[in-house]
PyMOL Python script that loads the backbone (N, CA, C, O; Angstrom):
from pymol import cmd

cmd.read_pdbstr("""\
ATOM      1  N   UNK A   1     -10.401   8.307  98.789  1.00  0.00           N
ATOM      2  CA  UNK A   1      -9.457   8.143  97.712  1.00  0.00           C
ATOM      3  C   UNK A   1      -9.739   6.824  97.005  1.00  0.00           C
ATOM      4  O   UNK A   1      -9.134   5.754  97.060  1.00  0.00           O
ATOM      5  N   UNK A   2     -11.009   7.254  96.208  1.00  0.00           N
ATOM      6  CA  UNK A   2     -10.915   5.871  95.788  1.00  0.00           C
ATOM      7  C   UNK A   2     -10.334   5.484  94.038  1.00  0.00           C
ATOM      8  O   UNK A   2     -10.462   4.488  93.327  1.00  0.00           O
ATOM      9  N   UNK A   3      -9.597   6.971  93.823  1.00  0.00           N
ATOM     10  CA  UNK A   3      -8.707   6.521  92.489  1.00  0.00           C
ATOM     11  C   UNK A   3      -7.499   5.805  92.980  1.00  0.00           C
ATOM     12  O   UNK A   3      -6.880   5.982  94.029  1.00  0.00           O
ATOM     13  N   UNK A   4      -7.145   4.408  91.378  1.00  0.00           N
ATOM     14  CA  UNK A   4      -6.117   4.181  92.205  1.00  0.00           C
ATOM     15  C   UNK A   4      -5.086   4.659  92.266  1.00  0.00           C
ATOM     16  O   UNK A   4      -4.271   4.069  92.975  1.00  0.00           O
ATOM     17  N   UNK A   5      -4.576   6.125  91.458  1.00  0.00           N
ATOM     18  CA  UNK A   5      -3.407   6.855  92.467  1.00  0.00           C
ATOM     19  C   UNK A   5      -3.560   7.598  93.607  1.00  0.00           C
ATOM     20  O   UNK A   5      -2.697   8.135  94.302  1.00  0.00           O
ATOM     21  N   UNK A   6      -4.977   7.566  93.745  1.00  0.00           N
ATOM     22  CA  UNK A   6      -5.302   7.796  95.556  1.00  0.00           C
ATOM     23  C   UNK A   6      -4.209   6.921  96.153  1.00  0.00           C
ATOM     24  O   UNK A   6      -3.268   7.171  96.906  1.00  0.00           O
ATOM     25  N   UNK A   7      -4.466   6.273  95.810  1.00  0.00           N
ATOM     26  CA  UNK A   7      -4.183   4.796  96.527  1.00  0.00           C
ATOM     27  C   UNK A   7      -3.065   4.705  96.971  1.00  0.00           C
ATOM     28  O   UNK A   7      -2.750   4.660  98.160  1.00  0.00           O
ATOM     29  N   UNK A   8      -2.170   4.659  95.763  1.00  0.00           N
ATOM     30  CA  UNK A   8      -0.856   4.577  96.026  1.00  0.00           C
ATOM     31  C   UNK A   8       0.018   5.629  96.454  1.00  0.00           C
ATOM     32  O   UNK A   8       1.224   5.565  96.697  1.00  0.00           O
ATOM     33  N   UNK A   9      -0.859   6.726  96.517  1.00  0.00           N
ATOM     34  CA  UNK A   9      -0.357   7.720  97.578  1.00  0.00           C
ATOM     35  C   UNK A   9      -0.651   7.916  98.386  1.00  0.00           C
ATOM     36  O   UNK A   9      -0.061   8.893  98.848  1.00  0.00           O
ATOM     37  N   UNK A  10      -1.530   7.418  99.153  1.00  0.00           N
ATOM     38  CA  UNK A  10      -1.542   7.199 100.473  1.00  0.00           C
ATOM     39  C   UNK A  10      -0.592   6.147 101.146  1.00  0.00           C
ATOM     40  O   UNK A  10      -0.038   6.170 102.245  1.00  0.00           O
ATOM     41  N   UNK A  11      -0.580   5.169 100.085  1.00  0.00           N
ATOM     42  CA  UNK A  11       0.728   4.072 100.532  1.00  0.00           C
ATOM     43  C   UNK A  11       1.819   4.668 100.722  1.00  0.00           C
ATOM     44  O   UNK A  11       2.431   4.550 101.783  1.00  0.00           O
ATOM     45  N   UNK A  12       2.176   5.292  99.878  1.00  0.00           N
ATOM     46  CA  UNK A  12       3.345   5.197  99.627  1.00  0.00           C
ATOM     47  C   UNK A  12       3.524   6.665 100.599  1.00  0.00           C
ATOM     48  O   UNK A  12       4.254   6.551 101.584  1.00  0.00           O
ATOM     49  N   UNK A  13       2.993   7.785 100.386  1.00  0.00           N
ATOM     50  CA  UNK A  13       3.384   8.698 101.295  1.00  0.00           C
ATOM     51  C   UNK A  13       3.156   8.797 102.875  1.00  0.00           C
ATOM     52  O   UNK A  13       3.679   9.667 103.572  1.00  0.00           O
ATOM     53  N   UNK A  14       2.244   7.717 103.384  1.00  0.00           N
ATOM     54  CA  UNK A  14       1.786   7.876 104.868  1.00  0.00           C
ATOM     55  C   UNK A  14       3.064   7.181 105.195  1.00  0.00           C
ATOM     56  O   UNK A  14       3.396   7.488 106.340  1.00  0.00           O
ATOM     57  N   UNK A  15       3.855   6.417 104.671  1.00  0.00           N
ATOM     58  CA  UNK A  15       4.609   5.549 105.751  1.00  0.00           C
ATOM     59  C   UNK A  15       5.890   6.112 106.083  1.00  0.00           C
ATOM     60  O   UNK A  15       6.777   5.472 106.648  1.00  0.00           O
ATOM     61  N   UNK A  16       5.977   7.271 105.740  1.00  0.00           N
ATOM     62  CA  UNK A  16       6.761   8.230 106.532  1.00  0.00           C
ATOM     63  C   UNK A  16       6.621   9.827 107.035  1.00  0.00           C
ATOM     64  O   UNK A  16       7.501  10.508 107.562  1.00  0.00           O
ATOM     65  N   UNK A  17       5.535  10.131 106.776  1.00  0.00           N
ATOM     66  CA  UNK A  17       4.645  11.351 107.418  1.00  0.00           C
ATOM     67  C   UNK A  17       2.953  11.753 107.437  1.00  0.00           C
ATOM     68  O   UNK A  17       2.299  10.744 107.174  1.00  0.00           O
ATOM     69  N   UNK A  18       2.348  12.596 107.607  1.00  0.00           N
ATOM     70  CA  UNK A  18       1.118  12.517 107.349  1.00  0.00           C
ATOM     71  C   UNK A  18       1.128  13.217 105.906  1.00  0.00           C
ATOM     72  O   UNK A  18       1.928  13.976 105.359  1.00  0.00           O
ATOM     73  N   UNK A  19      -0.418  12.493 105.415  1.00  0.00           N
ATOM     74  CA  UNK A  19       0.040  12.767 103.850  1.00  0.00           C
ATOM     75  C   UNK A  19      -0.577  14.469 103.662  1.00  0.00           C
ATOM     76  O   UNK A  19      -1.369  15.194 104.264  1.00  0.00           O
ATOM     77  N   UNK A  20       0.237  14.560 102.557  1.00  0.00           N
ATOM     78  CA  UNK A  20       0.455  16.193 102.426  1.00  0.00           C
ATOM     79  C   UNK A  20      -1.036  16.983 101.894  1.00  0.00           C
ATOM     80  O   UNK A  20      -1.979  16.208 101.736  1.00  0.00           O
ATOM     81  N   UNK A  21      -1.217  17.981 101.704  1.00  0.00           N
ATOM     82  CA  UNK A  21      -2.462  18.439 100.887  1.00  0.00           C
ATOM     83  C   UNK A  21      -2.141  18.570  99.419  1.00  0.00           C
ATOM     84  O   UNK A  21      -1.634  19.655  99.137  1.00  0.00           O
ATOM     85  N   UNK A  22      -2.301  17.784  98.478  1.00  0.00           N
ATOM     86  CA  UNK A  22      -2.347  18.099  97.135  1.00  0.00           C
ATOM     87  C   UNK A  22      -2.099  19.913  96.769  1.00  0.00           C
ATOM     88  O   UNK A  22      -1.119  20.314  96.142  1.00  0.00           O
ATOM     89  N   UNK A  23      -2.988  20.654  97.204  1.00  0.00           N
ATOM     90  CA  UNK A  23      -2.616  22.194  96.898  1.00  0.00           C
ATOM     91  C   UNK A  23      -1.350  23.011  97.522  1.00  0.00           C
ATOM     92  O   UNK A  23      -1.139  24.213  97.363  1.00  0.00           O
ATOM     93  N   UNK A  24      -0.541  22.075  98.279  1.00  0.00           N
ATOM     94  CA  UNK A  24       0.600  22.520  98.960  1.00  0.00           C
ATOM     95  C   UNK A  24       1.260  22.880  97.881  1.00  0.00           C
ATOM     96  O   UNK A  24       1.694  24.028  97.974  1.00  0.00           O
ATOM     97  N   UNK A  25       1.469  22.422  97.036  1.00  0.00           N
ATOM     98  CA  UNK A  25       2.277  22.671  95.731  1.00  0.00           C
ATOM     99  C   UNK A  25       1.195  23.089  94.401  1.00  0.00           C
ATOM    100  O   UNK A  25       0.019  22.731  94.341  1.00  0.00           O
ATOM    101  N   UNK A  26       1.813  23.816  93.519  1.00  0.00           N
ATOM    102  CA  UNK A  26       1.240  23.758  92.154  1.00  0.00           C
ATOM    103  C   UNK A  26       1.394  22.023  91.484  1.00  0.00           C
ATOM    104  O   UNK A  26       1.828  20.990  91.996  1.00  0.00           O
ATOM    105  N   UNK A  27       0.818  22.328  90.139  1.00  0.00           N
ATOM    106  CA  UNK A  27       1.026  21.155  88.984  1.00  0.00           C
ATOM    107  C   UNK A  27       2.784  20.666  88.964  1.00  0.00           C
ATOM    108  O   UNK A  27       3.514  19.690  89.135  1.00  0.00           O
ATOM    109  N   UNK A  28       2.803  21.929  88.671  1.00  0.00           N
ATOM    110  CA  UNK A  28       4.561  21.859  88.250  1.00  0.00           C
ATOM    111  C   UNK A  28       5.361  21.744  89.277  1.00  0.00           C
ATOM    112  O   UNK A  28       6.501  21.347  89.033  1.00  0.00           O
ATOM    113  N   UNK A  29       5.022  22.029  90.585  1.00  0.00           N
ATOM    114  CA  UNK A  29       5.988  22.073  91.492  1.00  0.00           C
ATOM    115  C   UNK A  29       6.169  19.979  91.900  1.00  0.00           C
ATOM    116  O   UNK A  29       7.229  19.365  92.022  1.00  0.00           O
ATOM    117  N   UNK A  30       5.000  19.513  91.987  1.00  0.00           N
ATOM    118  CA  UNK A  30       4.764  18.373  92.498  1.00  0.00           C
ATOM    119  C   UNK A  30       5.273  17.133  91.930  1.00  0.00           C
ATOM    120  O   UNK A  30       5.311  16.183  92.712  1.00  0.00           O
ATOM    121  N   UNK A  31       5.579  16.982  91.017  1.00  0.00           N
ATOM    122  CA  UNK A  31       7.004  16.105  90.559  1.00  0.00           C
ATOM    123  C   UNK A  31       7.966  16.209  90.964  1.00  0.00           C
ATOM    124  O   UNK A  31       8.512  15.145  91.255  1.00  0.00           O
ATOM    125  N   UNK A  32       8.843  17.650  91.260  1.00  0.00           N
ATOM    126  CA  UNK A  32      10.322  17.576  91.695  1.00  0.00           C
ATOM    127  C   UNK A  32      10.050  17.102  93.145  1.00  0.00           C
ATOM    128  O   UNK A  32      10.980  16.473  93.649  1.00  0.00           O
ATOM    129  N   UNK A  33       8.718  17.325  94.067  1.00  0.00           N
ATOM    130  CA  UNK A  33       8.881  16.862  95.429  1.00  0.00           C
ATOM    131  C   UNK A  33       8.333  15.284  95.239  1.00  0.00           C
ATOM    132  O   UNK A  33       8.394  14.686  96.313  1.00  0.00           O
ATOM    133  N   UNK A  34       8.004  14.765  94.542  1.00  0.00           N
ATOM    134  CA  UNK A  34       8.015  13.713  94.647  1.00  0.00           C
ATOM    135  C   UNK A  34       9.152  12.801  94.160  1.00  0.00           C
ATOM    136  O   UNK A  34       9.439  11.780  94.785  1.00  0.00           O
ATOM    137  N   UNK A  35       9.779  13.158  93.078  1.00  0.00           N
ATOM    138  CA  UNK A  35      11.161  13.127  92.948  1.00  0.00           C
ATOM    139  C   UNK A  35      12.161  12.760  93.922  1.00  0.00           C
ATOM    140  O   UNK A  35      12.958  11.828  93.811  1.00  0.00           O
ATOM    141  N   UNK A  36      12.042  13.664  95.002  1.00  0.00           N
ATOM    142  CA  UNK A  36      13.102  14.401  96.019  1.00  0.00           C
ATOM    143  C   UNK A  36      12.292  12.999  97.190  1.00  0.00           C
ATOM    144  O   UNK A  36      13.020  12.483  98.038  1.00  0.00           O
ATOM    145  N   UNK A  37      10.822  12.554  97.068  1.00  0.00           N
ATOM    146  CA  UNK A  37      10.436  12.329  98.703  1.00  0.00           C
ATOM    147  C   UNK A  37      10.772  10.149  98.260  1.00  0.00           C
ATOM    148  O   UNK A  37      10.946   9.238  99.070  1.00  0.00           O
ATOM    149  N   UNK A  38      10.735  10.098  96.891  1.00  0.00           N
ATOM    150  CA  UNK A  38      11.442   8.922  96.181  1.00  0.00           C
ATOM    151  C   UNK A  38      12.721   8.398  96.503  1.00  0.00           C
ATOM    152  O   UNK A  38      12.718   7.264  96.982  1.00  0.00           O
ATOM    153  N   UNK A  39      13.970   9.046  96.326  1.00  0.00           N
ATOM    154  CA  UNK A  39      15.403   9.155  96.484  1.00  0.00           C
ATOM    155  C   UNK A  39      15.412   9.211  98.074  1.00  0.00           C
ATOM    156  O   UNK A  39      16.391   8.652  98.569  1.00  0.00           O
ATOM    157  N   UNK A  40      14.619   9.709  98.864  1.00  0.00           N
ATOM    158  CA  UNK A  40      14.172   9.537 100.336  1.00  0.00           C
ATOM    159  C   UNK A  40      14.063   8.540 100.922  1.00  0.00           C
ATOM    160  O   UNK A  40      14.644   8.205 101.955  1.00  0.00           O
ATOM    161  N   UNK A  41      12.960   7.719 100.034  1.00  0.00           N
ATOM    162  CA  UNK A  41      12.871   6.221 100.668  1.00  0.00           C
ATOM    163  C   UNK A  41      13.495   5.519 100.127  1.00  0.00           C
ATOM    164  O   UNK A  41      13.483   4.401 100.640  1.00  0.00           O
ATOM    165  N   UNK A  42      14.586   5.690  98.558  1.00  0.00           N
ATOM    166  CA  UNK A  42      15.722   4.775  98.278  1.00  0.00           C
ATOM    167  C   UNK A  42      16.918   4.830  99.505  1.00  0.00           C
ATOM    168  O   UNK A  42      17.477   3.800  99.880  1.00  0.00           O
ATOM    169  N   UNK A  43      17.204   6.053 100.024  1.00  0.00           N
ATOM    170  CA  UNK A  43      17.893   5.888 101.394  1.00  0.00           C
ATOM    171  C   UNK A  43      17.737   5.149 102.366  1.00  0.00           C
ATOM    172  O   UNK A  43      18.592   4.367 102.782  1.00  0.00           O
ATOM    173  N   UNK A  44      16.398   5.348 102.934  1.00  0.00           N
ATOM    174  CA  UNK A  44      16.006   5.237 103.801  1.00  0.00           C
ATOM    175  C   UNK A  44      16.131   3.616 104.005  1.00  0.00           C
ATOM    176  O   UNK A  44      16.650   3.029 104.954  1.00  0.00           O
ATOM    177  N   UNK A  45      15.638   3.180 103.088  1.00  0.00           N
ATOM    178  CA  UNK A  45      15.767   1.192 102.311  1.00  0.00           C
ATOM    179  C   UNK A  45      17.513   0.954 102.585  1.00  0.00           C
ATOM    180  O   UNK A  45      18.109  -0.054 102.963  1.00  0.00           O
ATOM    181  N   UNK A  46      17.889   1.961 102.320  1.00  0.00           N
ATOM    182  CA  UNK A  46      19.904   1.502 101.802  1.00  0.00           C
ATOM    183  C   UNK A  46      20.125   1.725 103.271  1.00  0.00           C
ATOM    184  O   UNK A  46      20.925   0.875 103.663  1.00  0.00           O
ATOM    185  N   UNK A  47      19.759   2.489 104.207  1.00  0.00           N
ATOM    186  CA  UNK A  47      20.291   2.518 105.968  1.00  0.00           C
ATOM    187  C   UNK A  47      19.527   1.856 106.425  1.00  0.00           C
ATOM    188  O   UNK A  47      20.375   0.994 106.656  1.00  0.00           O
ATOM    189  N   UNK A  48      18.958   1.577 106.667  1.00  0.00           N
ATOM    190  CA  UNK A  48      17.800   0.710 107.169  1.00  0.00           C
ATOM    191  C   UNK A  48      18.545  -1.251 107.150  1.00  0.00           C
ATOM    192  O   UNK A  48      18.745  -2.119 108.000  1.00  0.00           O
ATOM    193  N   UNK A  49      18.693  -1.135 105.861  1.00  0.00           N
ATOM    194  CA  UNK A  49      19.017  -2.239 105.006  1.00  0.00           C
ATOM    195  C   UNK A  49      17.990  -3.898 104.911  1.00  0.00           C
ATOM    196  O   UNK A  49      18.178  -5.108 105.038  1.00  0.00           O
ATOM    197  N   UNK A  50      16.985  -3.029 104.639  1.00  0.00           N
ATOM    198  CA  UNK A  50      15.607  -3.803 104.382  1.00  0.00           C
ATOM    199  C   UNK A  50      15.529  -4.313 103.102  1.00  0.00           C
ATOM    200  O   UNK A  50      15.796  -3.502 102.216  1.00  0.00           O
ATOM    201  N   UNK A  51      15.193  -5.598 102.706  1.00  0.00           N
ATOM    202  CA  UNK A  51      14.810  -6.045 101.761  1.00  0.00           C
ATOM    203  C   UNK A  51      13.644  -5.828 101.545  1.00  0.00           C
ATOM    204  O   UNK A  51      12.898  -5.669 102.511  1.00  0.00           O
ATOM    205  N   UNK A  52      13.177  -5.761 100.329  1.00  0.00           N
ATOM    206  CA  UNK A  52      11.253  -5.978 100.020  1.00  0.00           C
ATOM    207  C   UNK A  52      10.924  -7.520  99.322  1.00  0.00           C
ATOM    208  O   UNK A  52      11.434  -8.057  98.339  1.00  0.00           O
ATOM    209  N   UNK A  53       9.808  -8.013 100.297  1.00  0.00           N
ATOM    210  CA  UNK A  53       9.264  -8.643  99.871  1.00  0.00           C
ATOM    211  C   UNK A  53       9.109  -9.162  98.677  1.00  0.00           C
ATOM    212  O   UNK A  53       8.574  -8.186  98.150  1.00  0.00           O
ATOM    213  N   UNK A  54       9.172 -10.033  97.753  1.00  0.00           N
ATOM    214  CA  UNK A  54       8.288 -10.166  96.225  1.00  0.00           C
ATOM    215  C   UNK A  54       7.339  -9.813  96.283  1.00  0.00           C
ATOM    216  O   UNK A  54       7.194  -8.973  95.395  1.00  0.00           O
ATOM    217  N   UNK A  55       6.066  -9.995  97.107  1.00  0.00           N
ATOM    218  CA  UNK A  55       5.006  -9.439  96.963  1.00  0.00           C
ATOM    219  C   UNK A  55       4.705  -8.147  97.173  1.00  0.00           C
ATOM    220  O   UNK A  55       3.597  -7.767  96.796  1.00  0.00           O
ATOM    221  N   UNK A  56       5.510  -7.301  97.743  1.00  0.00           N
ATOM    222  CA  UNK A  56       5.099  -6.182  98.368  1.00  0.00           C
ATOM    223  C   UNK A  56       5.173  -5.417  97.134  1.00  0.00           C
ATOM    224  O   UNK A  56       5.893  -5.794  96.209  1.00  0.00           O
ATOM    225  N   UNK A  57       4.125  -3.849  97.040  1.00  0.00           N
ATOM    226  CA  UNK A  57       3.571  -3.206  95.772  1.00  0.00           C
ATOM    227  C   UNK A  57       4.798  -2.343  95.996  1.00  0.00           C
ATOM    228  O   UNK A  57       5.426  -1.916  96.965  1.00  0.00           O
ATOM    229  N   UNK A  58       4.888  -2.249  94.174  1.00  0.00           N
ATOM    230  CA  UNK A  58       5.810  -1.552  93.938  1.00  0.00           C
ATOM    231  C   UNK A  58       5.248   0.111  93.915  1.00  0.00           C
ATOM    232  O   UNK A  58       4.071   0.343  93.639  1.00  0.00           O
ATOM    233  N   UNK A  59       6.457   1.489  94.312  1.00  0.00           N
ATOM    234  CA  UNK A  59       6.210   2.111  94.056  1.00  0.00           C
ATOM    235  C   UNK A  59       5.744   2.880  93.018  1.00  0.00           C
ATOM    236  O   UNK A  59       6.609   3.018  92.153  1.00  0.00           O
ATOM    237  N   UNK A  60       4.426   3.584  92.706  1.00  0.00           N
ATOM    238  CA  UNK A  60       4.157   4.086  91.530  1.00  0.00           C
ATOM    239  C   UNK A  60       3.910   5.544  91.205  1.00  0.00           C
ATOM    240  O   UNK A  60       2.876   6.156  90.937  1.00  0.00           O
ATOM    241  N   UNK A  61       5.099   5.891  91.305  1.00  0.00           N
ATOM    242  CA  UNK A  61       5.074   7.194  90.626  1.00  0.00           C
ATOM    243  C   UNK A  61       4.595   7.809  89.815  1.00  0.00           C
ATOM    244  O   UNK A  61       4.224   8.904  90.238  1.00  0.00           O
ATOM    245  N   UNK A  62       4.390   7.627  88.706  1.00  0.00           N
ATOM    246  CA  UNK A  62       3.104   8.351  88.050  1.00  0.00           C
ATOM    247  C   UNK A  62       1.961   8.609  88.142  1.00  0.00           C
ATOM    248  O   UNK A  62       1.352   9.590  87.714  1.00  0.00           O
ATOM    249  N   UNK A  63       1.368   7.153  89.088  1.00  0.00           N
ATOM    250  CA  UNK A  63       0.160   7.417  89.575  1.00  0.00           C
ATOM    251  C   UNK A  63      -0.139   8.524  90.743  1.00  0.00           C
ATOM    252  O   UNK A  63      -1.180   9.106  91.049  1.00  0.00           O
ATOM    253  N   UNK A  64       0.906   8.571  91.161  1.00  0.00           N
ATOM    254  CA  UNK A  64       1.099   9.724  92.568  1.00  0.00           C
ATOM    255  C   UNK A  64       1.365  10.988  91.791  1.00  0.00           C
ATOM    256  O   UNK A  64       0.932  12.035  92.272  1.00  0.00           O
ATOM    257  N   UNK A  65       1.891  11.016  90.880  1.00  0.00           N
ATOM    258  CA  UNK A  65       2.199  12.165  90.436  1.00  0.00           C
ATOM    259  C   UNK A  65       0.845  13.007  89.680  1.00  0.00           C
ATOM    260  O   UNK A  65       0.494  14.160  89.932  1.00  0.00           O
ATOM    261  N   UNK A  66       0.134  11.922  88.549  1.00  0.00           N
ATOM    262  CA  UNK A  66      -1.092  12.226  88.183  1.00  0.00           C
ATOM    263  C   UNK A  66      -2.426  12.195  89.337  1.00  0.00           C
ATOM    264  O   UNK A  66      -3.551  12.170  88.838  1.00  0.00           O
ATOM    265  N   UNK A  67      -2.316  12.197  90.834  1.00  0.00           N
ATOM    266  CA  UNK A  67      -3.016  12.128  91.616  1.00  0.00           C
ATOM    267  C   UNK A  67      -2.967  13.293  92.206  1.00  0.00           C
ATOM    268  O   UNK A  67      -3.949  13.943  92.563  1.00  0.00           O
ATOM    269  N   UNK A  68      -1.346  13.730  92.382  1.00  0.00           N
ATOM    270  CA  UNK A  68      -1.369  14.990  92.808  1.00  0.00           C
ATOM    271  C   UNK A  68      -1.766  16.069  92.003  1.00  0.00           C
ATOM    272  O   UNK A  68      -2.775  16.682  92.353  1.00  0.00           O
ATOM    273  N   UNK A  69      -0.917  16.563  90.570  1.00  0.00           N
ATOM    274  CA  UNK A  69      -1.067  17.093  89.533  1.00  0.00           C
ATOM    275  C   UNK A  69      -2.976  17.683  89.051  1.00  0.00           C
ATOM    276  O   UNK A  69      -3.407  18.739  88.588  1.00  0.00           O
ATOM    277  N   UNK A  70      -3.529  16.614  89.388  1.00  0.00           N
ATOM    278  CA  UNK A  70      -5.027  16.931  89.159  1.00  0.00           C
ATOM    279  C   UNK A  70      -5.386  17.881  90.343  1.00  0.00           C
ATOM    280  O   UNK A  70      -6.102  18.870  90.181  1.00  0.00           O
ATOM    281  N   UNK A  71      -4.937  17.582  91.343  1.00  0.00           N
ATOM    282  CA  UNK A  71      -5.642  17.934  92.831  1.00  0.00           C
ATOM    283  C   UNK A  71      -4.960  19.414  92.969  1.00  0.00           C
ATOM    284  O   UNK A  71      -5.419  20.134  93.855  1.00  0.00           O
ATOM    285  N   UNK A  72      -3.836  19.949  92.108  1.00  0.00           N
ATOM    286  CA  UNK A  72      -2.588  20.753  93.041  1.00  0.00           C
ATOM    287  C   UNK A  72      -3.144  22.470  92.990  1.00  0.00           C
ATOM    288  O   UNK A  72      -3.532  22.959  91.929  1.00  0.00           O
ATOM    289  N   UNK A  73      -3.123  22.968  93.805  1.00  0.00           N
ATOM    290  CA  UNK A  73      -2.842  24.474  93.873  1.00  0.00           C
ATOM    291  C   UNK A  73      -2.977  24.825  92.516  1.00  0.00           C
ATOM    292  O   UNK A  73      -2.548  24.061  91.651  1.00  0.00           O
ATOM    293  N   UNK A  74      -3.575  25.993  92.198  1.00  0.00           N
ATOM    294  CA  UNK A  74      -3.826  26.801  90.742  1.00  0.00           C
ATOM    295  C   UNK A  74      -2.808  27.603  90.721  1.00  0.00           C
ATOM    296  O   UNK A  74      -2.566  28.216  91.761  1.00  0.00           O
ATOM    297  N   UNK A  75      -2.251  27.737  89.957  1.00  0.00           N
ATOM    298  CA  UNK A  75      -1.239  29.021  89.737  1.00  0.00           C
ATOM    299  C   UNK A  75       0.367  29.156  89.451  1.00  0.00           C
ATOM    300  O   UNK A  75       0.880  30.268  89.324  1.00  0.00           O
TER     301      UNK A  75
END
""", "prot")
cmd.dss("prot")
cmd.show_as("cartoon", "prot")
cmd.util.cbc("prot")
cmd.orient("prot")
């Protein structure tokens, strides 16, 4: 993965499961689950009750989204 929304989806999705197969979903389907796996780790941050770092990378959703979107299931 050496695009960088490889990148940030591997960040961002390994640190709470193994990361998914891009063709699990279509084009269209793969926004609302990333959507849904987003609002996940805004929880998860609010019970937890973890601060982030200043330095630590921010989440980037589009890049995950255009990472998946290229890669996803035909149809």
């Amino acid at each position: 993965m050496n695009q960088p929304e490889g990148r940030s989806f591997k960040l961002a999705c390994q640190q709470c499961h193994v990361l998914p197969d891009p063709q699990r979903h279509t084009a269209a389907e793969w926004p609302a689950v990333v959507a849904r796996m987003e609002k996940n780790m805004e929880w998860m941050n609010r019970v937890v009750g973890s601060s982030h770092p200043p330095d630590e990378p921010q989440l980037r959703v589009e890049e995950i989204n255009a990472f998946l979107v290229k890669r996803a299931r035909k149809g």
